[in-house]
C-alpha positions in Angstrom: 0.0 0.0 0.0 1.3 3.5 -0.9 0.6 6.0 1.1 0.4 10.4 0.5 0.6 13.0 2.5 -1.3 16.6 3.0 0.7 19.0 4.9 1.5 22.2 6.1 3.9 24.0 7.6 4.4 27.2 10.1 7.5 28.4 11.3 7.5 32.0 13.3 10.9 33.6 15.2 8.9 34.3 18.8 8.4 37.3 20.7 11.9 37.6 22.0 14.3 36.4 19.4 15.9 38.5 16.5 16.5 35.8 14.6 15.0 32.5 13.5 17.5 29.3 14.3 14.5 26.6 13.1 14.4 25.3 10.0 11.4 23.1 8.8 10.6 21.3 5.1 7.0 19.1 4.3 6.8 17.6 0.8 4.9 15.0 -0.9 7.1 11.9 1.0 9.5 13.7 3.6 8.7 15.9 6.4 12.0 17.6 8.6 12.5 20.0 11.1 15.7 21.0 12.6 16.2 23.4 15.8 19.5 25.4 15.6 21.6 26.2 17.9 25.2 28.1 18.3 24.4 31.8 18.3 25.9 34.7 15.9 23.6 32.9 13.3 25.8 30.1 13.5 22.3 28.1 14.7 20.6 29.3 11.5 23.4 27.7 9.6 23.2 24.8 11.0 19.5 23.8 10.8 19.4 25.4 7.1 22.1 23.3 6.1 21.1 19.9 7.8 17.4 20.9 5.9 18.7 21.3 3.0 20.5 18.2 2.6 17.9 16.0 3.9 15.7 17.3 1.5 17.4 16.5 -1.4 16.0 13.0 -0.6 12.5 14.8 -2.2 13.9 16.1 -5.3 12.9 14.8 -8.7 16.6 14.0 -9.5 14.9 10.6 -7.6 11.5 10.3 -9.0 11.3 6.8 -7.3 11.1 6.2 -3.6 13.6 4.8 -1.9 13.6 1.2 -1.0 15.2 1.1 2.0 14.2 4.5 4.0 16.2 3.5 7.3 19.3 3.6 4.9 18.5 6.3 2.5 18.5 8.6 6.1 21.6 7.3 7.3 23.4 8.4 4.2 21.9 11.6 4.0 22.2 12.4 7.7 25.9 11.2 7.7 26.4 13.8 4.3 25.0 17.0 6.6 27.6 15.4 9.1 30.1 16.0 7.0 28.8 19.1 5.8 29.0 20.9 9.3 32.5 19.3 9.6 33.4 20.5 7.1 32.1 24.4 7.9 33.5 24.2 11.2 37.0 23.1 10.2 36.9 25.7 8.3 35.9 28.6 10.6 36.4 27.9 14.0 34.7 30.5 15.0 31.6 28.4 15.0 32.6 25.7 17.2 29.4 24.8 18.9 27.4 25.4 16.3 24.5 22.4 15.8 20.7 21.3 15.5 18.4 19.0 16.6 16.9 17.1 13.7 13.7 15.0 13.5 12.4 14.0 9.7 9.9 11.3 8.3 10.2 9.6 5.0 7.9 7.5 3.1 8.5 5.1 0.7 6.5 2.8 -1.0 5.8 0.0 1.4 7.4 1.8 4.9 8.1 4.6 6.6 11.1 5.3 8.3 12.1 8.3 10.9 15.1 10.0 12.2 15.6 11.6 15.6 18.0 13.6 17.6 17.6 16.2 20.1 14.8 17.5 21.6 12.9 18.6 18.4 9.6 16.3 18.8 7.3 14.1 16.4 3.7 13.1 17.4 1.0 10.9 16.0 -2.8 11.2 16.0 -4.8 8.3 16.2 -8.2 7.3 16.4 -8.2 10.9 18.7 -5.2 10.5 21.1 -2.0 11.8 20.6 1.4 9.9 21.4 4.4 11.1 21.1 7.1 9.1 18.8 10.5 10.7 19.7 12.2 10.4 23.6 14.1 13.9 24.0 17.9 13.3 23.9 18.3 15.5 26.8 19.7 15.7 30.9 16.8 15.7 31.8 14.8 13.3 29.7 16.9 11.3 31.5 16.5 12.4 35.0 12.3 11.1 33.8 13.5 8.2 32.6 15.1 7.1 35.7 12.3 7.9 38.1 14.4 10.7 39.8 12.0 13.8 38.4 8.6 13.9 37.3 6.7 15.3 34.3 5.8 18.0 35.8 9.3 18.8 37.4 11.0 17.8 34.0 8.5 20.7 32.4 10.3 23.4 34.9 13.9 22.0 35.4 16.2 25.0 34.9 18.2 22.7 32.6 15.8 21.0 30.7 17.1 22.6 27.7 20.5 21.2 28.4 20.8 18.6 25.3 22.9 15.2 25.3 23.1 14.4 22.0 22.4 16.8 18.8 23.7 16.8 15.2 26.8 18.9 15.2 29.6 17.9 12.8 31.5 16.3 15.5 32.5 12.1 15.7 33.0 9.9 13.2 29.2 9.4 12.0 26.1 11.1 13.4 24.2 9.6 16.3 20.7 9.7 15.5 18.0 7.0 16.3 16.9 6.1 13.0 13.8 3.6 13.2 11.0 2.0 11.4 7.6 4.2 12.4 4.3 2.4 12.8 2.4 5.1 10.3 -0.7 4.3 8.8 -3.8 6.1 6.6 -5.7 8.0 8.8 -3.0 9.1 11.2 -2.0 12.8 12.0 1.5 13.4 12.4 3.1 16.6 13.7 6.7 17.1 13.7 8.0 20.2 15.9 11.0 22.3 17.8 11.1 22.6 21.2 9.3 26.2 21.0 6.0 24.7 20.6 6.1 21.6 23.0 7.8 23.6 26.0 5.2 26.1 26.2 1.7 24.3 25.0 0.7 21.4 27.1 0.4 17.8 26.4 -3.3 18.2 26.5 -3.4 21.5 24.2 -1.5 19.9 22.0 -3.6 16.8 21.4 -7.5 19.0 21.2 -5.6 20.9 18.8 -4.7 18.8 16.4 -7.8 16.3 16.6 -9.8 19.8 16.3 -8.9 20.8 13.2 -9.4 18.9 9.7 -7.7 21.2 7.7 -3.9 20.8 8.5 -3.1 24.3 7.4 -5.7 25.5 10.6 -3.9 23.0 12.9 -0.5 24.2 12.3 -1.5 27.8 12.1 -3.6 27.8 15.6 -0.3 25.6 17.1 1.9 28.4 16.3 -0.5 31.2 17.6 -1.1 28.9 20.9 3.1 29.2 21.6 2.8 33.0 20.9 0.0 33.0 23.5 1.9 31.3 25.7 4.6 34.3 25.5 6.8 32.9 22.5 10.0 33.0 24.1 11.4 30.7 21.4 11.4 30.3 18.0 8.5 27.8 17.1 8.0 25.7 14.2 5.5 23.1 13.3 4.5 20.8 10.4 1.2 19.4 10.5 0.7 16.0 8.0 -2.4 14.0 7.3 -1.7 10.6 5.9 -4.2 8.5 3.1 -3.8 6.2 0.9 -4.4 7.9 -2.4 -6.0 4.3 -4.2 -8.9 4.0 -1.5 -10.1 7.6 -1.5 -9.4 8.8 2.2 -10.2 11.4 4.3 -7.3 13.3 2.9 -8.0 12.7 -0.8 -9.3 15.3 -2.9 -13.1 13.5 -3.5 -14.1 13.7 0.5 -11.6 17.0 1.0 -13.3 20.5 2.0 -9.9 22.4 1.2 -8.2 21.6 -2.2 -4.4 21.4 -1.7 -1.4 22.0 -4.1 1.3 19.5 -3.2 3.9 21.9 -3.3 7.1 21.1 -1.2 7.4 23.9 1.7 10.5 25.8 3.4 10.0 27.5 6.2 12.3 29.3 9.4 15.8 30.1 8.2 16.0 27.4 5.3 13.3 29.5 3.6 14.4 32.8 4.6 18.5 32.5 4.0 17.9 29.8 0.8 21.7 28.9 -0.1 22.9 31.4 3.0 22.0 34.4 1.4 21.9 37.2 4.2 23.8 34.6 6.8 27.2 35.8 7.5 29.9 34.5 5.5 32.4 32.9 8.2 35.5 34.2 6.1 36.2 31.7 3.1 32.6 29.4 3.3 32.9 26.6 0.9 29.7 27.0 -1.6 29.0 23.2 -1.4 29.4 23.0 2.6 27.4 26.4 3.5 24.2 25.1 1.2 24.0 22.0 -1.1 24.3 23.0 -4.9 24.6 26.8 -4.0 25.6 29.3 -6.6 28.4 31.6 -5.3 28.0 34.2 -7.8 27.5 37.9 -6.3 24.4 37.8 -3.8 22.5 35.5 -5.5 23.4 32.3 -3.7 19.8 30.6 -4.0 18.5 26.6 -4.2 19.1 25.3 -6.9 15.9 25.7 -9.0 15.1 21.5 -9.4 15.5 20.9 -6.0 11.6 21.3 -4.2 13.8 23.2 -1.1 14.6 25.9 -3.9 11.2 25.6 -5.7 9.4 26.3 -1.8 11.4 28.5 -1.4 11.1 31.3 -4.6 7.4 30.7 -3.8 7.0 31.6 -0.5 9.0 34.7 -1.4 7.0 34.9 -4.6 3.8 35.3 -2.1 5.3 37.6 0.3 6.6 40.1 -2.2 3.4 40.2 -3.7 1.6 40.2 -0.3 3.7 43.1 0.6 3.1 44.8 -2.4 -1.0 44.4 -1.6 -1.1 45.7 1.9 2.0 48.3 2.0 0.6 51.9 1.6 3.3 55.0 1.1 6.6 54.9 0.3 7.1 51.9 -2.7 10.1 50.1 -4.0 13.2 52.3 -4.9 11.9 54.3 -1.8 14.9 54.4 0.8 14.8 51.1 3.4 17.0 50.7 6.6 20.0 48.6 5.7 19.7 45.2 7.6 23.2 45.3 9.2 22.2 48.7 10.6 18.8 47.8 11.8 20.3 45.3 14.4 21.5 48.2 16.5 17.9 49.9 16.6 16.6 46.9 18.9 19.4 48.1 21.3 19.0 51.3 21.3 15.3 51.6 21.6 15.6 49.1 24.8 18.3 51.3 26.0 16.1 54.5 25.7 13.7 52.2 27.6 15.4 51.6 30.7 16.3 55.5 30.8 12.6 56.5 30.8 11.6 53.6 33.2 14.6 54.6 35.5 13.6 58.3 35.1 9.9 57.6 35.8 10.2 54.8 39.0 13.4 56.1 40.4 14.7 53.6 42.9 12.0 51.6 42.4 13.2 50.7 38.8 16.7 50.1 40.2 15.9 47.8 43.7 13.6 45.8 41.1 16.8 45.1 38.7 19.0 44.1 41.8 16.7 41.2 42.5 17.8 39.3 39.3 20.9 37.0 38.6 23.0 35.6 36.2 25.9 33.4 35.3 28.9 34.7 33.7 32.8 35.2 33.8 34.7 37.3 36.0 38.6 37.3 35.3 38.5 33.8 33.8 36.6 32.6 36.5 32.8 31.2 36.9 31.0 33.9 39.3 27.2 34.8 40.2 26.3 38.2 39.4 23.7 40.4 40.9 21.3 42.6 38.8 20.9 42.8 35.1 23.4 42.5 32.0 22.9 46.3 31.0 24.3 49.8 31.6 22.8 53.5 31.4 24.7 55.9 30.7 27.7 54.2 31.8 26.2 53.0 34.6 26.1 49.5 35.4 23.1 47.6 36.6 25.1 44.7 38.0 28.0 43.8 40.3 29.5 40.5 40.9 27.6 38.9 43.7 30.4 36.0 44.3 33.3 34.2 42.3 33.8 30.8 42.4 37.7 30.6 42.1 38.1 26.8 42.0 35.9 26.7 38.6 37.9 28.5 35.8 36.5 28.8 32.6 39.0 27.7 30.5 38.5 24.3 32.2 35.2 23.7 31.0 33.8 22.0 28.1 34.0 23.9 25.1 29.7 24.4 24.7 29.7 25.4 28.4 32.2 27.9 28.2 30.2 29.6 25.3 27.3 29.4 27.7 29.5 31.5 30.6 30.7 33.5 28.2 27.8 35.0 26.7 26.0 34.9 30.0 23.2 32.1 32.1 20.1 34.0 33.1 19.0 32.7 36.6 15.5 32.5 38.2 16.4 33.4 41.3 20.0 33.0 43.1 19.4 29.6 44.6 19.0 28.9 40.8 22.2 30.7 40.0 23.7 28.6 42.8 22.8 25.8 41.2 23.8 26.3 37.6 27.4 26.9 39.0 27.1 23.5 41.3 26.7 22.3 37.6 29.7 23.9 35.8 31.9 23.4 39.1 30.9 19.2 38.2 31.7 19.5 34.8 35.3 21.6 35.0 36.3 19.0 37.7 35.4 16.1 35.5 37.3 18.0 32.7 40.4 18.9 34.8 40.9 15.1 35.6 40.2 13.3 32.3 42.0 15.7 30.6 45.4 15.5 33.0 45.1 12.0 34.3 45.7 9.5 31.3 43.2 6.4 31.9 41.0 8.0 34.5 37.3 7.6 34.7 34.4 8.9 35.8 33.8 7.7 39.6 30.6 4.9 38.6 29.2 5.2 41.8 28.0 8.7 40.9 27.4 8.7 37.3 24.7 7.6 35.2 25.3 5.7 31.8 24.6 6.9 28.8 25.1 4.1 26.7 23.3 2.7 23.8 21.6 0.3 26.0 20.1 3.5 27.8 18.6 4.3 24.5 18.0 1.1 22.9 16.2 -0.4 25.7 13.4 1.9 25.9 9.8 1.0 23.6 8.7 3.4 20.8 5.5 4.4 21.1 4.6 2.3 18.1 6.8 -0.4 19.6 8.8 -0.8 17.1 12.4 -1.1 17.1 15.1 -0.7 14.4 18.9 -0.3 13.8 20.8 2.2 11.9 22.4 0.9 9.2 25.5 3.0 8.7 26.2 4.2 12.6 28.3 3.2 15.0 26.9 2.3 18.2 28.5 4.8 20.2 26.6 7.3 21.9 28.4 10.8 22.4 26.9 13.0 24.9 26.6 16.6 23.9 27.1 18.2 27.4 27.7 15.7 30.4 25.3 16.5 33.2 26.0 16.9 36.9 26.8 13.2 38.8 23.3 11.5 39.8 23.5 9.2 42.9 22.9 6.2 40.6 25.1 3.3 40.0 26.4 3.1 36.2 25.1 -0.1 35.0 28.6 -1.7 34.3 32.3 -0.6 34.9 32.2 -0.6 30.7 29.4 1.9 30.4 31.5 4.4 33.0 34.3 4.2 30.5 32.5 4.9 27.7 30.8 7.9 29.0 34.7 9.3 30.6 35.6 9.3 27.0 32.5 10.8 25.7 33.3 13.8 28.3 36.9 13.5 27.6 36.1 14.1 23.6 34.8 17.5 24.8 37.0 18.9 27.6 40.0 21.5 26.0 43.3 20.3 25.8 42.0 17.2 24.2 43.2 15.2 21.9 41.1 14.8 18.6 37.3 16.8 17.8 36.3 19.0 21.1 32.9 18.3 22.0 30.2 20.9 22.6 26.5 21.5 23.2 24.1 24.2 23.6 20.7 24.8 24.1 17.7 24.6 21.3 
């Protein structure tokens, strides 16, 4: 039995953000979204890139489906490996830089899925919701192992903290690639972490057995996250499946809304097609930045047969000529703010802000800032800092609160020291407290992997995080699979803080010292990194 697809796909930058670090694509046999992460748009690199080359798995250069899905996404998930190697090599500067990715393809007699991160997938059936993906995170695992709830998980300071992600680092990539249980009549929705942090489980599930039309689903999704304050970028893709022979709910006969099966791009895939407007990281190989780029001037677009570049032109196609609708005054060849200069009129309208709010409350406006923390570097050292990362008028609105002397920066892994560096907001300062408990684990971990030849981490005190770890725990289909072209190493993105647990065998404590080691500076072969989606 074949089975199609009817889609759509939202992606929106937040309420906070400047930028958009997701990247999502839906088309007529392969749905992907990828959360980026790395910062000076090194995360919108990353999940355009990753996007980009999964997608060519949908292009009509391969008019057939493949036969064997698991391995067609190995190969293509090992390539945008490579890819981000490759960039990084390159320009150091982005060390760090990496995505979730989560991504369905059909074929004609299976479907197969792809998973790392905490980027989610869900299925609809008969109703009820269940989610497919397990969240490759700290504190995924803290669930796992009874020590936090749900509901505790859903509020952990670090439950962004992620173990595994796709990042250019290793030998291969290490993402669960499975068989998925998928059949006509299901609903799948695929998303970033901005949607399923901030809407609840339950939400979630009246939403998308609400709508019919998966274009309303996916559009009330996103507006539900921006509701709920949209401190995140959020992306969505909604996808109805049939079977095109039998005359399903999603076929055309028995459909209220007609659809055009048009491949989408949305988030930073769509909006920086072949890295247009991204910055250019010195000497950017064409083929690494964006799969079959053209380098010439500023018109590094999609190729036009791909259905990433087709998506693309037309969602730009749309906008221009939605702008062109709605705009009244000035018109095009009218004078526009140039983009590089617009970034510095967010910081100084805030800055005007906090004069005028300062001016009008007085003290009050200054006691309220001096009830807020953060983590960040004082004189190469890890220290807790009292009031808010800002200045007016050269004054400053923080002072360091304490220093933790024994926890130096440079001793840290390389993702965590990017973290320090460009500053840890805190809840409150037993929150701050703890994030530095945290780093203080991690730089002693570091500090004696790193000088003591052979050591390991103490098993007593540390949890595994060995394939078994993964392996071991059901699908919600119940399904199970191997990857064909993977190792089955697992390499943790940021080592968490020890948990009072035993490690399962002496073996599994080994292989998670060398995971850590992989990471720490002053080691030998790839650093290691993380970040936060």
């Amino acid at each position: 039995m074949s089975l199609s697809l009817r889609y759509a796909a939202r992606s929106h930058v937040g309420l906070i953000r400047d930028g958009n670090e997701d990247s999502g694509y839906a088309g007529p046999r392969l749905l992907v979204v990828a959360d980026g992460m790395g910062g000076q748009a090194a995360g919108e690199l990353a999940s355009s890139v990753v996007v980009q080359t999964i997608a060519q798995l949908d292009t009509p250069a391969l008019p057939q489906p493949p036969g064997d899905p698991m391995r067609a996404l190995a190969e293509r998930i090992d390539e945008a490996h490579e890819r981000l190697h490759t960039i990084i090599t390159e320009n150091p500067q982005l060390e760090g830089m990496g995505t979730t990715l989560t991504t369905f393809l059909f074929s004609e007699q299976s479907v197969a899925f792809a998973h790392i991160g905490d980027s989610r997938a869900y299925r609809v059936r008969g109703g009820r919701l269940e989610q497919l993906t397990a969240d490759h995170t700290w504190v995924q695992r803290l669930v796992e192992e009874g020590r936090i709830s749900e509901e505790e998980a859903g509020h952990h300071p670090q439950r962004s903290l992620l173990m595994r992600a796709l990042d250019g680092r290793g030998q291969v990539a290490d993402a669960d690639i499975l068989m998925a249980d998928v059949q006509a009549g299901d609903r799948l929705m695929l998303c970033s972490d901005g949607l399923s942090s901030f809407v609840s489980f339950d939400t979630l599930e009246s939403t998308l057995a609400g709508y019919a039309d998966p274009h309303q689903a996916a559009e009330s999704l996103i507006q539900l996250a921006l509701r709920a304050g949209g401190p995140d970028n959020v992306t969505c893709i909604v996808a109805d499946v049939f079977d095109p022979s039998t005359g399903g709910p999603g076929s055309s006969a028995n459909a209220q809304t007609q659809y055009i099966e048009m491949p989408v791009t949305v988030g930073a895939a769509a909006e920086h097609p072949g890295g247009a407007g991204l910055p250019s990281f010195g000497a950017l190989p064409a083929q690494a930045a964006m799969p079959g780029t053209n380098t010439a001037g500023n018109t590094d677009e999609i190729p036009v047969d791909t259905p990433a570049g087709r998506a693309a032109r037309l969602r730009r196609h749309e906008r221009r000529e939605k702008s062109a609708d709605d705009t009244e005054g000035p018109q095009v060849g009218d004078w526009a703010p140039d983009p590089k200069n617009r970034r510095w009129v967010k910081p100084a309208v805030a800055l005007a802000a906090i004069v005028v709010v300062l001016g009008g409350l007085g003290g009050g406006a200054y006691y309220w800032t001096q009830q807020q923390y953060y983590v960040a570097s004082d004189n190469g050292h890890v220290a807790i800092y009292k009031g808010v990362n800002a200045s007016v008028a050269g004054f400053r609105l923080s002072h360091v609160y304490s220093t933790t002397p024994q926890v130096a920066v440079s001793t840290l892994p390389m993702a965590s020291q990017e973290r320090v560096r460009d500053t840890i907001t805190a809840t409150s300062l037993s929150d701050a407290q703890s994030i530095v408990n945290t780093l203080s684990v991690l730089g002693q971990d570091c500090t004696a992997l790193t000088t003591a030849p052979g050591a390991s981490l103490n098993p007593s005190v540390t949890a595994s995080v060995s394939p078994s770890a993964v392996s071991t725990r059901p699908s919600a289909s119940g399904s199970t699979g191997t990857r064909p072209s993977a190792s089955a190493s697992k390499q943790a993105m940021v080592t968490p803080p020890p948990l009072m647990a035993p490690s399962p065998s002496p073996s599994a404590s080994i292989a998670e010292s060398n995971q850590l080691s992989a990471q720490c500076p002053g080691a030998s072969g790839d650093s290691g990194g993380g970040g936060s989606s």
